[in-house]
VOVEX-733559 format. One record per atom (N, C-alpha, C): atom name; residue in three letters; y, x, z. Coordinates in Angstrom, 2 decimals, padded with zeros to 5 digits, always signed. Layout:
> atom:type:v:u:w
> CA:Ala:Y:X:Z
...
END
This chain:
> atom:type:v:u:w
> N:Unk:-001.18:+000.83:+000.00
> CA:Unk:+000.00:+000.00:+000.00
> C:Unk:+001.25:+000.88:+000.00
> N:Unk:+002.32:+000.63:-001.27
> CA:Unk:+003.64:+001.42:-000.61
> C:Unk:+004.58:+001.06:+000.13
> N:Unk:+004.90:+002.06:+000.85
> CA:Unk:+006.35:+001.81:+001.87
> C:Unk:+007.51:+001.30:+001.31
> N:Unk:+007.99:+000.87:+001.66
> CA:Unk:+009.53:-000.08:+001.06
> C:Unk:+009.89:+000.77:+000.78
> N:Unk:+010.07:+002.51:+001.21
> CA:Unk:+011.08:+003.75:+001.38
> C:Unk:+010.80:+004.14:-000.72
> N:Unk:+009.02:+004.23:-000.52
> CA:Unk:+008.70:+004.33:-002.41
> C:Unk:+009.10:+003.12:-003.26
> N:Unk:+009.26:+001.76:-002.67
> CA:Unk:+008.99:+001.38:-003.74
> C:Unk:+010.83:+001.18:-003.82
> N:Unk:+011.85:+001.38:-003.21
> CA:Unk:+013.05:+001.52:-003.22
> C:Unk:+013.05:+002.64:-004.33
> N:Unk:+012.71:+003.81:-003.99
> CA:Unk:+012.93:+004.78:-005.09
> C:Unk:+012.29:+004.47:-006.06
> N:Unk:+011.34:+003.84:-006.74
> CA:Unk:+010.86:+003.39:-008.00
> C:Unk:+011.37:+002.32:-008.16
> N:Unk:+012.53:+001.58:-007.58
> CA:Unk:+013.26:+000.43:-008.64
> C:Unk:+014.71:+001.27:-008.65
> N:Unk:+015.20:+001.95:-007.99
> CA:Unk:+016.02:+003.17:-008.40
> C:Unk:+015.92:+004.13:-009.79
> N:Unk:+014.80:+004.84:-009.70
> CA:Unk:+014.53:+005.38:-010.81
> C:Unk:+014.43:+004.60:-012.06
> N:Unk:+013.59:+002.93:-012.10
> CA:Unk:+013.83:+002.28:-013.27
> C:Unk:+014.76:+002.05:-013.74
> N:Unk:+015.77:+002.01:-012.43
> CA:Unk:+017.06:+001.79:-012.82
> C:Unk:+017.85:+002.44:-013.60
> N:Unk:+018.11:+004.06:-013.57
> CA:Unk:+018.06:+005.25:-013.71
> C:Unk:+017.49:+005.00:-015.18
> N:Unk:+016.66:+004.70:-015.47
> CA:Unk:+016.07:+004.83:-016.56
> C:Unk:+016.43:+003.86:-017.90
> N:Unk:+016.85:+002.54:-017.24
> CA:Unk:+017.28:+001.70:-018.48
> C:Unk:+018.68:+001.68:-018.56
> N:Unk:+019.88:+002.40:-017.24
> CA:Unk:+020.61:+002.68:-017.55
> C:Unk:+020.72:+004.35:-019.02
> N:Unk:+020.21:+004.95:-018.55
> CA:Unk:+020.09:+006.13:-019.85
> C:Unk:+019.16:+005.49:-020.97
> N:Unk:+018.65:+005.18:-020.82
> CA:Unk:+018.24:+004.20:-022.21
> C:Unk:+018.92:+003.23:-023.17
> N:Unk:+020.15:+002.44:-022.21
> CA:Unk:+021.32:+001.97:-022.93
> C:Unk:+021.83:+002.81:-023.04
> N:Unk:+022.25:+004.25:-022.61
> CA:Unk:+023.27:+005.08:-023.17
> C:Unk:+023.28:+005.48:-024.15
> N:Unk:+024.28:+006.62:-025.15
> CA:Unk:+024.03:+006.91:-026.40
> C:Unk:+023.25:+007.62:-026.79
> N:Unk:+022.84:+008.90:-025.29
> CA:Unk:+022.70:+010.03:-025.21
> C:Unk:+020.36:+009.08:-025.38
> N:Unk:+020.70:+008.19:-024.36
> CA:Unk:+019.27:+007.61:-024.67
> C:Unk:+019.14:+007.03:-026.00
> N:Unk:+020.11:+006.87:-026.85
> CA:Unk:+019.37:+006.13:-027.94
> C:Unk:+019.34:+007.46:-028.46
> N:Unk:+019.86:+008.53:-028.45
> CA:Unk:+019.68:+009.57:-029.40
> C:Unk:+018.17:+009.93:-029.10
> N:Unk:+017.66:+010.07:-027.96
> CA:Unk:+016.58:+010.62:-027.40
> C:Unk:+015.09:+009.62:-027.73
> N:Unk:+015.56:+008.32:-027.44
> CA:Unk:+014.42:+007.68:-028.40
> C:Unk:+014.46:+007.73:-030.10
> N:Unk:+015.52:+007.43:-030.29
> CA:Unk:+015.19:+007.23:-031.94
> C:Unk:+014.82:+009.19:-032.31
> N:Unk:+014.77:+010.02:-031.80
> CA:Unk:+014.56:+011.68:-032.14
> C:Unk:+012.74:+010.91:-031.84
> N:Unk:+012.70:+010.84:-030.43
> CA:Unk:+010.95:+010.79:-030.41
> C:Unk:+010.63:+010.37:-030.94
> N:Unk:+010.86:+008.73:-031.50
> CA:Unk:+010.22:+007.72:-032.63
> C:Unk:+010.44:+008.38:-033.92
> N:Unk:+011.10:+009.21:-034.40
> CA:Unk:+011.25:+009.46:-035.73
> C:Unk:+010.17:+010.91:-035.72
> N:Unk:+009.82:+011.57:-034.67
> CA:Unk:+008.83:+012.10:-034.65
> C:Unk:+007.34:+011.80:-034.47
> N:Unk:+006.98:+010.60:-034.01
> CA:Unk:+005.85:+010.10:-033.78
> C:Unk:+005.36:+009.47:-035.29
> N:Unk:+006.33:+008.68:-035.36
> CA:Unk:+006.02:+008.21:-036.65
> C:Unk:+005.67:+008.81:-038.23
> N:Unk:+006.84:+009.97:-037.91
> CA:Unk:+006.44:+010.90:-038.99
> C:Unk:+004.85:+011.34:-038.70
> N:Unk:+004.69:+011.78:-037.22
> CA:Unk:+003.21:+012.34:-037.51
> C:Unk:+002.05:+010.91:-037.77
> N:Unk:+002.42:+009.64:-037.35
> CA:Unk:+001.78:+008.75:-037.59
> C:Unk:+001.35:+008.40:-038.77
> N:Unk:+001.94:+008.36:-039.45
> CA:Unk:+001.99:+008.24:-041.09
> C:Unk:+001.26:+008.91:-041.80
> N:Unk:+000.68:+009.81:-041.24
> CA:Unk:+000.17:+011.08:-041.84
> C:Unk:-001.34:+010.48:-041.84
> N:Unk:-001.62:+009.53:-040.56
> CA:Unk:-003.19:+008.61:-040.87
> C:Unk:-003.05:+007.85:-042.09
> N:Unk:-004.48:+008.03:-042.67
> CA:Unk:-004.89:+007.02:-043.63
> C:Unk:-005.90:+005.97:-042.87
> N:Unk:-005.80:+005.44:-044.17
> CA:Unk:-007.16:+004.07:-044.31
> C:Unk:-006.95:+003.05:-042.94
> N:Unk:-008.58:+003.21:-042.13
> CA:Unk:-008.45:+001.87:-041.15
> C:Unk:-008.01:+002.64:-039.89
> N:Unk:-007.58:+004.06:-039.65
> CA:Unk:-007.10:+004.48:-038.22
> C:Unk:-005.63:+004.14:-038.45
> N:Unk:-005.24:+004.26:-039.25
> CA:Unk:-003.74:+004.02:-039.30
> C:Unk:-003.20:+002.59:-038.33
> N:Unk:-002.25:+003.17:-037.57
> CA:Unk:-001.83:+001.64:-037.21
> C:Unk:-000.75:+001.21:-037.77
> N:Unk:-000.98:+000.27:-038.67
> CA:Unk:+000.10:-000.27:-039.02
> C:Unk:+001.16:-000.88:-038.22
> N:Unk:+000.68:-002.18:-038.17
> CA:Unk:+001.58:-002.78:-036.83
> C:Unk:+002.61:-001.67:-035.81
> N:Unk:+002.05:-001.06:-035.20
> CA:Unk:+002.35:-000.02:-034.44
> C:Unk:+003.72:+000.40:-035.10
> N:Unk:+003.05:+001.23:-035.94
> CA:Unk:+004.28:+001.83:-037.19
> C:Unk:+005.47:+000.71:-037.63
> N:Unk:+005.15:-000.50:-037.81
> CA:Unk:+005.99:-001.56:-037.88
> C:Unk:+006.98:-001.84:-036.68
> N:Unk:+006.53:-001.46:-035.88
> CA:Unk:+007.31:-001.75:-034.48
> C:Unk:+008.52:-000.82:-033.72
> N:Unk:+007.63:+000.47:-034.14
> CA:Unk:+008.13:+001.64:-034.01
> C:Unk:+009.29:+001.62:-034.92
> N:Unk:+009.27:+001.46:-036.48
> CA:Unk:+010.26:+001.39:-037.25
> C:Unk:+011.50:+000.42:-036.66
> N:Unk:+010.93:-000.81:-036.38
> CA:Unk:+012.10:-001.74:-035.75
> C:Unk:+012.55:-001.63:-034.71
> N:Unk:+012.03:-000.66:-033.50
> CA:Unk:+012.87:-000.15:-032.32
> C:Unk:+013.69:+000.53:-032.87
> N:Unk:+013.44:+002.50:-033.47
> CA:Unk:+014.43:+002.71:-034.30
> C:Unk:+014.99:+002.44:-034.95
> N:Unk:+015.35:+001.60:-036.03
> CA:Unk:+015.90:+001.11:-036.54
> C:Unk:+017.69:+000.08:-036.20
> N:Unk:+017.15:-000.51:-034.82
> CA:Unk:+017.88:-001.13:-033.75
> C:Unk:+018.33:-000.73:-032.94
> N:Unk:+017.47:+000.47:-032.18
> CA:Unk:+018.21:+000.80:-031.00
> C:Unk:+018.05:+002.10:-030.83
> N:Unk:+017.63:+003.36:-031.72
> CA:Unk:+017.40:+004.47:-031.96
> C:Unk:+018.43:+004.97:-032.87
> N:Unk:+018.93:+005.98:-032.77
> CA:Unk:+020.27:+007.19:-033.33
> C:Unk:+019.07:+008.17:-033.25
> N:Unk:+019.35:+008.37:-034.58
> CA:Unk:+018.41:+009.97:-035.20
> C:Unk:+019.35:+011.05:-035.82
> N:Unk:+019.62:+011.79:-034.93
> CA:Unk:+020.58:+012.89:-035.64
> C:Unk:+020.40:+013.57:-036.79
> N:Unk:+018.67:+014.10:-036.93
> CA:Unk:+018.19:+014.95:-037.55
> C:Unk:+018.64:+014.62:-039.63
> N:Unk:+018.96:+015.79:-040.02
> CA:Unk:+018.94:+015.21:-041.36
> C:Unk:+017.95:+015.47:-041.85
> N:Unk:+017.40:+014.55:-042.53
> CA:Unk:+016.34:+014.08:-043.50
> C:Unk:+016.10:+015.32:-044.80
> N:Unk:+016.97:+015.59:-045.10
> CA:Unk:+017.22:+017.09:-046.08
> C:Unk:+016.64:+018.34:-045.44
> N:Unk:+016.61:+018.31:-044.82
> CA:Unk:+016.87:+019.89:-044.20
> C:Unk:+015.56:+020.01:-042.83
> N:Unk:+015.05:+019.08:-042.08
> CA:Unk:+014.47:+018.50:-041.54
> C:Unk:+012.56:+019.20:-042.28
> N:Unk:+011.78:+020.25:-041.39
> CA:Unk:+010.93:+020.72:-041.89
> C:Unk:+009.66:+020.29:-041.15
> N:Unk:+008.59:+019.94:-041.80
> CA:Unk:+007.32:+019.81:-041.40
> C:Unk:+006.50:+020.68:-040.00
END
């Protein structure tokens, strides 16, 4: 069972967490990871591939992800 003392600091920290997640500095930081996951995602074929997944992933970034990286210059 946790102590009120943990579970205070784990609705703190969530807190902590969806505040930098609305920030800019968090959307930069998700849409960088998602544009890296996905790139390596993509790289599955046939029936491992998740599509859906990849669909979802695209529409978080897409919405709420800032990707600095340029697409040009940007190496494997």
């Amino acid at each position: 069972m946790k102590s009120k003392a943990n579970i205070g600091r784990e609705a703190e920290q969530a807190n902590q967490a969806l505040e930098l997640l609305a920030s800019y500095r968090g959307r930069i930081i998700i849409g960088r990871a998602l544009s890296h996951i996905i790139k390596e995602m993509e790289k599955v074929e046939g029936g491992m591939r998740e599509v859906s997944t990849l669909e979802d992933m695209y529409l978080i970034k897409d919405h709420f992800g800032i990707d600095l990286s340029d697409p040009y210059t940007d190496e494997d």
